[in-house]
C-alpha positions in Angstrom: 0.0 0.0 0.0 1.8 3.1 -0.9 1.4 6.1 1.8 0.1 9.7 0.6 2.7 12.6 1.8 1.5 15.7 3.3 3.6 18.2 2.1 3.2 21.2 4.4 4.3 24.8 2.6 7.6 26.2 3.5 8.6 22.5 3.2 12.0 21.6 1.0 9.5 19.3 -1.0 6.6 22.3 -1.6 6.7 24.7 -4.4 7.1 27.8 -2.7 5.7 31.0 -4.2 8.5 32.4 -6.2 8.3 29.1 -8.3 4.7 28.6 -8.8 5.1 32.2 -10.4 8.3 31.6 -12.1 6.4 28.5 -13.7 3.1 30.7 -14.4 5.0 33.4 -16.1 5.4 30.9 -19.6 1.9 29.8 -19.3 0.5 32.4 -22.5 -0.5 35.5 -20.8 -0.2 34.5 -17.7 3.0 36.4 -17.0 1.1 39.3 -16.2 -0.5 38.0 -12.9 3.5 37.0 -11.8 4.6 40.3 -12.8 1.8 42.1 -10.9 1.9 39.9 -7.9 5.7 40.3 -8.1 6.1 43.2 -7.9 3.4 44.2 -5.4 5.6 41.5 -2.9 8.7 43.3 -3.6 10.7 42.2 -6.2 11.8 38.7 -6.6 14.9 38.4 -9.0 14.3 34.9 -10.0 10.3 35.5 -10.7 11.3 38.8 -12.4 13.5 37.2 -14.9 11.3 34.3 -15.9 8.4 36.8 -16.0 10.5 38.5 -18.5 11.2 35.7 -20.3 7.6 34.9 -20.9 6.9 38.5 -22.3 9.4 37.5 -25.0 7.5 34.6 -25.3 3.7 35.9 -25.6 5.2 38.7 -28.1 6.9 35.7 -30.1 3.7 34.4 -30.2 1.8 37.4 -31.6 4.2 37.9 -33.6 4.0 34.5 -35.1 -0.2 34.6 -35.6 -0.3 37.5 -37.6 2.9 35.8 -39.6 0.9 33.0 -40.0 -2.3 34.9 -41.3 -0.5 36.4 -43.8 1.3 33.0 -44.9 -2.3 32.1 -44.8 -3.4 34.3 -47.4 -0.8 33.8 -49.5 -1.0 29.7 -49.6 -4.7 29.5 -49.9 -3.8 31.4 -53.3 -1.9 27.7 -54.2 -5.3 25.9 -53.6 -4.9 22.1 -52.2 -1.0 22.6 -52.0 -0.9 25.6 -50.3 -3.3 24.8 -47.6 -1.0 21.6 -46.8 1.9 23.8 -47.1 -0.1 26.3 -44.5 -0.4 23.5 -42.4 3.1 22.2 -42.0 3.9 25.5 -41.2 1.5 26.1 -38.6 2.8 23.2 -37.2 6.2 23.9 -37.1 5.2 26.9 -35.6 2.6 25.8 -33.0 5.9 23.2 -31.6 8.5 25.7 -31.7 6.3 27.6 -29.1 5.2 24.7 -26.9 9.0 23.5 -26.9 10.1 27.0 -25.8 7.4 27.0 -23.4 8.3 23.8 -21.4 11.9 24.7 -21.4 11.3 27.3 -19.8 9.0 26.0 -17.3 11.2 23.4 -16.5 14.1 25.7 -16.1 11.8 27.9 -13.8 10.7 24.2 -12.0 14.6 23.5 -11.5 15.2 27.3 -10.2 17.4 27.7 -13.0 17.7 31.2 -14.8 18.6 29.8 -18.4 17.3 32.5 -21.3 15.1 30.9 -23.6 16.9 29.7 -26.9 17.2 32.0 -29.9 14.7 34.9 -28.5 15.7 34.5 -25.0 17.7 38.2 -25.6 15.4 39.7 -28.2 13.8 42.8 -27.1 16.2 44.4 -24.7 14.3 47.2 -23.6 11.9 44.3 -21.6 15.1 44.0 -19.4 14.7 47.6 -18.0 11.3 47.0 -16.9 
């Protein structure tokens, strides 16, 4: 018979707040509740770097729909073909995202302050926020 643990907070085993936020801030918008409970319990580094981090992220992904609707408009002019080709890409796309999404969750999980690959130092000016 296997015994359930109570984990009580404050615990080494429980997640303490800084991660549940550091984890939150690469769930899609989500970053925004870190960054405003962050900085309303004065200023964790760690949840302030991941919450940055997951900026880059949402405006990665913005950036990427509107790519796509364009790419979009210009496949569906191929017919069959293009919309297969639209597809592929969307794809691509849609596990690009998700992969930079769990690494940084899992870096965040770890407590490690790893930069997301490729746009983890786009944007600099989100630094000075």
């Amino acid at each position: 018979m296997v015994e359930s643990q109570n984990i009580q907070p404050g615990s080494p085993g429980a997640p303490g707040p800084t991660k549940v936020l550091s984890i939150i801030s690469y769930i899609s918008i989500l970053w925004l509740i870190s960054y405003i409970v962050n900085r309303n319990q004065g200023m964790n580094r760690e949840v302030d770097f991941h919450v940055k981090q997951g900026m880059r992220l949402s405006i990665l992904s913005i950036v990427a729909w509107i790519a796509m609707m364009v790419i979009g408009a210009v496949t569906g002019l191929l017919g069959f073909i293009g919309i297969g080709i639209y597809q592929a890409i969307r794809f691509i796309k849609n596990l690009a995202l998700f992969g930079l999404m769990v690494y940084g969750i899992i870096n965040a999980a770890t407590g490690q302050q790893k930069r997301l690959p490729i746009i983890g130092d786009l944007i600099p000016e989100i630094d000075s926020i």
